[in-house]
C-alpha positions in Angstrom: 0.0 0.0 0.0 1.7 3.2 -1.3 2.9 5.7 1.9 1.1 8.9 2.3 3.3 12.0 3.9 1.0 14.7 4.7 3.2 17.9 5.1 2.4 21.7 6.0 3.5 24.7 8.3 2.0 24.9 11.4 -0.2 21.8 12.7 -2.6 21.8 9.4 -1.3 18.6 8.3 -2.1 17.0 11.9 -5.7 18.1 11.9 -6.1 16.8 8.0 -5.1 13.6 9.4 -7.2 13.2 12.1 -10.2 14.7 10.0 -9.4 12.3 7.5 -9.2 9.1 10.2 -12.8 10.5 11.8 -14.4 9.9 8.1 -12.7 7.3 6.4 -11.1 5.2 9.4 -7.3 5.1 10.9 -5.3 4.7 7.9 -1.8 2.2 7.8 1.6 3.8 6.2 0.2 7.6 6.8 1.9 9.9 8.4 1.6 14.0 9.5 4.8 16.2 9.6 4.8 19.6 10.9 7.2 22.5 10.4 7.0 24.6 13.3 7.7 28.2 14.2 10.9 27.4 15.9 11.9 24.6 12.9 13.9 24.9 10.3 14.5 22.9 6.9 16.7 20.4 8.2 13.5 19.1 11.1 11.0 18.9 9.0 13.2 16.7 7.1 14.4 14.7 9.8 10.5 14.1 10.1 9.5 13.0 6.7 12.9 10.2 6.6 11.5 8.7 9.9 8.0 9.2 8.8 9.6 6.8 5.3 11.5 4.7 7.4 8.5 3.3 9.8 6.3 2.8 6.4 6.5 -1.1 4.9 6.3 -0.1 1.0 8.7 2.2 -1.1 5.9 4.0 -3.0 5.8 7.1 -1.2 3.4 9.8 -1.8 4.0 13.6 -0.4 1.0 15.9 0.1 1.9 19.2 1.0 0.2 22.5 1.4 2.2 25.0 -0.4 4.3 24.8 -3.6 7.4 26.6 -3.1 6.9 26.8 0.9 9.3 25.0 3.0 7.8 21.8 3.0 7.3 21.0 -0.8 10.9 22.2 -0.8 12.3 19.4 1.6 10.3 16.8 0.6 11.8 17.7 -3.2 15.0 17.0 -2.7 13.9 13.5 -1.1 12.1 12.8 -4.4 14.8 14.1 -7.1 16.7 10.7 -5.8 13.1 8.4 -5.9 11.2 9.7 -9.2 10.7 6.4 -10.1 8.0 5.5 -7.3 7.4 8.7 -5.7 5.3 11.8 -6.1 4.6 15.3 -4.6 1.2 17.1 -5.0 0.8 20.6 -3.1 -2.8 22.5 -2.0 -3.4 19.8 0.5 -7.3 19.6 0.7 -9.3 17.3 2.7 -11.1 15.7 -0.3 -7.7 15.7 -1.9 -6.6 13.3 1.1 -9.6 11.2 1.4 -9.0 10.4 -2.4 -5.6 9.6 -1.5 -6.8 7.3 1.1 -9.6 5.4 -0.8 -7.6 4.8 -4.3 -5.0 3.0 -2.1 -7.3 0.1 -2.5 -7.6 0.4 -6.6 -3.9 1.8 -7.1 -0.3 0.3 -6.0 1.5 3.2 -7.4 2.2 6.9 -6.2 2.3 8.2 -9.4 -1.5 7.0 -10.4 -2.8 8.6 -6.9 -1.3 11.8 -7.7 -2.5 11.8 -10.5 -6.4 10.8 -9.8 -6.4 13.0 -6.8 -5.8 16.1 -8.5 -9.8 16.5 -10.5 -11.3 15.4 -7.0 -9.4 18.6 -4.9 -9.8 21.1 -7.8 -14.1 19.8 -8.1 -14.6 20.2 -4.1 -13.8 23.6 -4.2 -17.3 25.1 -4.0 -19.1 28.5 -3.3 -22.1 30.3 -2.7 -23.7 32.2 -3.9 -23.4 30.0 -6.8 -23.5 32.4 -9.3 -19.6 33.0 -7.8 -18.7 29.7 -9.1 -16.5 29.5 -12.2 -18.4 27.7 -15.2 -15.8 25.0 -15.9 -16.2 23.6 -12.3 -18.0 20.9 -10.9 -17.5 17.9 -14.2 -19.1 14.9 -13.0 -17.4 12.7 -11.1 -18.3 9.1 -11.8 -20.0 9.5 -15.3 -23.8 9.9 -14.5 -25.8 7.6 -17.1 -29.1 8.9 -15.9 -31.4 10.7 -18.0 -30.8 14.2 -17.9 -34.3 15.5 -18.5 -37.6 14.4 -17.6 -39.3 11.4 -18.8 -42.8 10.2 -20.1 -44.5 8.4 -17.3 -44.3 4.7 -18.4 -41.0 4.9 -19.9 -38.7 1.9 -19.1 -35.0 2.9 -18.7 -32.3 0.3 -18.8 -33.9 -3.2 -17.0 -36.6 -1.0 -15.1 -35.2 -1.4 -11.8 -33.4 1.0 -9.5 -30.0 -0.4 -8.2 -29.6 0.3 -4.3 -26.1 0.3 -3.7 -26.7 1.0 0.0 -29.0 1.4 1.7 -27.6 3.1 5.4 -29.4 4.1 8.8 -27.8 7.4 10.2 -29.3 10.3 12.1 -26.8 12.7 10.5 -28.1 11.6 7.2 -26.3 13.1 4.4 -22.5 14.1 6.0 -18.9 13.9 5.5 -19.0 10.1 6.3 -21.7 9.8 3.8 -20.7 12.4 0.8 -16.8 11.2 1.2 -16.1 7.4 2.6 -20.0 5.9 1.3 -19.6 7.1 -2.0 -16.2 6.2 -3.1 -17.0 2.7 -2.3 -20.8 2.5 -3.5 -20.4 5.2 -6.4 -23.9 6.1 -6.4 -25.5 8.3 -9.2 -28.6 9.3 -6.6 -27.8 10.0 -2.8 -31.7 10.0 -1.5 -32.4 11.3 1.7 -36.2 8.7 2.9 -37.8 10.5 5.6 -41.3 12.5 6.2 -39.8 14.9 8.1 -37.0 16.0 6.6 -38.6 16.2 3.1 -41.7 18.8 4.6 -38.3 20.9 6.2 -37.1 23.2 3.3 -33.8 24.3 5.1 -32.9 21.1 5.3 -33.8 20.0 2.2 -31.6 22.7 1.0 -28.9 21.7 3.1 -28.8 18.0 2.3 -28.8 18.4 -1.8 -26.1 21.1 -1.4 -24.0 18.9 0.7 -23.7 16.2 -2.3 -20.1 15.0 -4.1 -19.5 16.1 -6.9 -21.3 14.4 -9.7 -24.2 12.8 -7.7 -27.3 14.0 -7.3 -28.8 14.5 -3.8 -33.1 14.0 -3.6 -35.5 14.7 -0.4 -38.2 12.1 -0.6 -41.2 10.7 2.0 -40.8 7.0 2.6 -44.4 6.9 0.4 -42.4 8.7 -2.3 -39.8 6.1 -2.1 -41.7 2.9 -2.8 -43.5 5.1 -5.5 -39.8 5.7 -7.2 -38.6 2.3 -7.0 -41.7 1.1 -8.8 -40.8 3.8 -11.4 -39.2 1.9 -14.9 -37.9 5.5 -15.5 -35.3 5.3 -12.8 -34.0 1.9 -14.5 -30.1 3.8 -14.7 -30.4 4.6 -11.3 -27.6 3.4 -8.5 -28.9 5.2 -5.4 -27.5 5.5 -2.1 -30.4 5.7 0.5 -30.4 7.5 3.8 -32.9 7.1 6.6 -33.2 8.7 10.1 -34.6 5.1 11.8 -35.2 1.8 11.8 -38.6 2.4 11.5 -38.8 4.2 8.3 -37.0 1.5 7.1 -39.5 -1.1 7.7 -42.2 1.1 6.2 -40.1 0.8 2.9 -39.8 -2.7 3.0 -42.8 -3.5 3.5 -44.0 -1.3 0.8 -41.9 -2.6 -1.7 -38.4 -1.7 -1.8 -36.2 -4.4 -1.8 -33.5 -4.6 0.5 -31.1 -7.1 1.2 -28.7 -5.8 3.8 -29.0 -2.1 5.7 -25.9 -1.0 7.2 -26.6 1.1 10.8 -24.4 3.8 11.0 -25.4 6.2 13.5 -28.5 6.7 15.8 -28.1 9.5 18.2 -29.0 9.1 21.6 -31.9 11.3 23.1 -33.8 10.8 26.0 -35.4 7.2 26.7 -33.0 5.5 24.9 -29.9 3.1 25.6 -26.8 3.3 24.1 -25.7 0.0 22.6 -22.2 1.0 21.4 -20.4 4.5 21.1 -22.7 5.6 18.0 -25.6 3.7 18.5 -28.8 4.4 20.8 -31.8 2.9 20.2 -35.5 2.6 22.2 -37.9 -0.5 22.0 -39.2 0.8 18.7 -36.3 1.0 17.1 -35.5 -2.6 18.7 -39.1 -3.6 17.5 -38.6 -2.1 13.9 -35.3 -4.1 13.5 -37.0 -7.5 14.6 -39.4 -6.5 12.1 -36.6 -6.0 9.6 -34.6 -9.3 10.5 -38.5 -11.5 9.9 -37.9 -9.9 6.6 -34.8 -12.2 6.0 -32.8 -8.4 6.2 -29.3 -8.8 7.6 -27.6 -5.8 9.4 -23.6 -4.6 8.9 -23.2 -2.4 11.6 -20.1 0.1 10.4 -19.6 3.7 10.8 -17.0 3.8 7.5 -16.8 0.9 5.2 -13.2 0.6 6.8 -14.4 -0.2 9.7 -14.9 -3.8 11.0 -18.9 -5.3 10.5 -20.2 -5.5 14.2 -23.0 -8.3 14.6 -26.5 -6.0 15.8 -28.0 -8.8 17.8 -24.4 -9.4 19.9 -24.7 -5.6 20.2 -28.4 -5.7 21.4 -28.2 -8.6 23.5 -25.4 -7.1 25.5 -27.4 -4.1 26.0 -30.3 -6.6 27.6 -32.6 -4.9 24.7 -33.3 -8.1 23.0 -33.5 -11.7 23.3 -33.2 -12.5 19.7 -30.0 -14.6 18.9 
C-alpha cells in the first residue's frame, strides 16, 4: 500500500489527518509532519525520513500545502533521488486526502494517486452564492448515465429497476462520512435522503442536496415517495445510495416494496429514553421492535460507521445491551 506524507506549516497537516481518520477510518503507512515556528528545513526533514522509514512499502506519496513553501521544498529534494515510485502534490485539501486514502485500494503506485487526486481537490472547491462559481467547475465525477431530463410516465429505462447500492441508517443523514467514505465505495449516481420529516423541512432540504459529491445527485423524498420511485421503470439507470433517520422508516419501505437485502446502521443518536448499545448507537424498544421486524424480513444488518471499519453483529450488540433476546 503506497505511503502517504502529509506535510504543511503549522499543525494543518495533523488536523487533516485526524479529520481524514474521523471519516474514512485510521489509515496504515500515513503519516503527518509539521514544520513549526521554531523549525527549520533540516527538522522537518528529519521528520519526513522517519516518517519513510516506519512505512513497509517504497511508494511514497507527499502531500503538502504549499508549492514553493518549506515543506514541498524538503520533501523535493527526497524525491529528485526516488522519481521512479514517488510523487509530490501541493494544496493539501481534505477531499484531496480522502481520495488519497480510498484509491490506495484500486492503485499500487504513487504516481496513479497523484494523478487521480488532482480532479477530485480542484471539483470540491465550492461556493455560494453559486453564481460565484466559475463555469468550468463541478465535471461529473463518476459518469452519471441517468437521464438528464424528464421522462414520459411509463418509460422503461435500462432493465426497469433501480440499483440500491446501499441502503444506510444514520441520524446525521447526508454528511462527511456519507458524501466522502459511502460514496467512493458505492459510487452512487442518486444519494436520496427517505424521511417524512426531513422532506416537509425546506432548510434542510436545502442543506442536504447542497451537501452532495461532486457528480451525484442529492433528492429529499417521504418514505411513500420512495416505494412510489422504485416502482418507477424511468429510474432503471439509477444506483442510489439511501439514507434514513430510523429503523422504522426502514421497515415502512420494505414492506411497501423496496427491496432490501442488507441495511448498514451507521449512527442513531442518543436522546432521551434510549440506551446506548455502542459508542454511536442508541436505540429505544421501537427502534429494537422495527429491527425484529426488519430481520422476519430475512434483512441482515452490517453495523459500520466507515466501510473501513470492521462489521459489528447488531444482535451481539443488542443482547449485551439486555434490549433483546433475539439470537
Amino acid at each position: 500500500m503506497v505511503g502517504i506524507i502529509l506535510a504543511s506549516h503549522g499543525e494543518f497537516a495533523e488536523g487533516i489527518l485526524q479529520s481524514g481518520s474521523m471519516i474514512i477510518g485510521e489509515q496504515e503507512n500515513v503519516a503527518a509532519v509539521t514544520l513549526m515556528p521554531s523549525e527549520g528545513p533540516d527538522d522537518i526533514r528529519r521528520k519526513m525520513e522517519k516518517a519513510i522509514a516506519s512505512f513497509d512499502t517504497d511508494e511514497i506519496l507527499f502531500i503538502v500545502d504549499l508549492w514553493g513553501g518549506t515543506p514541498f521544498n524538503q520533501a523535493n529534494t527526497l524525491f529528485e533521488e526516488n522519481k521512479e515510485k514517488w510523487a509530490i502534490v501541493a494544496g493539501m485539501n481534505l477531499p484531496m486526502v480522502i481520495e488519497a486514502y480510498t484509491s490506495r485500494f484500486s492503485m499500487e503506485s504513487a504516481h496513479e494517486i497523484a494523478s487521480a487526486i488532482i480532479g477530485v481537490a480542484q471539483d470540491s472547491v465550492k461556493v455560494r452564492p453559486e453564481e460565484l462559481q466559475p463555469a468550468t467547475s463541478g465535471a461529473s465525477a463518476n459518469g452519471n448515465s441517468e437521464p438528464n431530463q424528464a421522462l414520459p410516465e411509463g418509460t422503461v429505462v435500462g432493465d426497469g429497476k433501480i440499483k440500491i447500492g446501499l441502503a444506510r441508517i444514520d441520524s446525521r443523514l447526508l454528511h462527511g462520512q456519507v458524501a466522502t467514505a459511502w460514496s467512493k465505495d458505492v459510487n452512487p449516481t442518486r444519494i436520496i435522503v427517505v424521511s417524512d420529516d426531513v422532506a416537509q423541512d425546506d432548510l434542510r432540504k436545502s442543506l442536504i442536496t447542497q451537501a452532495a459529491p461532486p457528480g451525484v445527485k442529492a433528492n429529499v423524498v417521504p418514505v411513500d415517495k420512495m416505494i412510489e420511485v422504485f416502482k418507477d421503470p424511468r429510474f432503471g439507470k439509477t444506483k442510489a445510495l439511501l439514507l434514513f433517520e430510523n429503523p422504522t422508516d426502514v421497515v415502512r419501505a420494505v414492506e411497501g416494496g423496496v427491496e432490501l437485502e442488507e441495511v448498514n446502521v451507521g449512527s442513531m443518536a442518543h436522546s432521551e429514553g434510549k440506551v446506548m448499545i455502542n459508542n454511536v448507537l442508541s436505540v429505544d424498544q421501537k427502534d429494537v421492535d422495527a429491527f425484529e421486524k426488519l430481520k422476519e424480513h430475512g434483512i441482515k444488518f452490517d453495523v459500520r460507521k466507515v466501510p473501513a471499519d470492521q462489521r459489528k453483529n447488531m444482535w451481539e450488540l443488542l443482547k449485551k445491551s439486555k434490549m433483546t433476546r433475539t439470537v
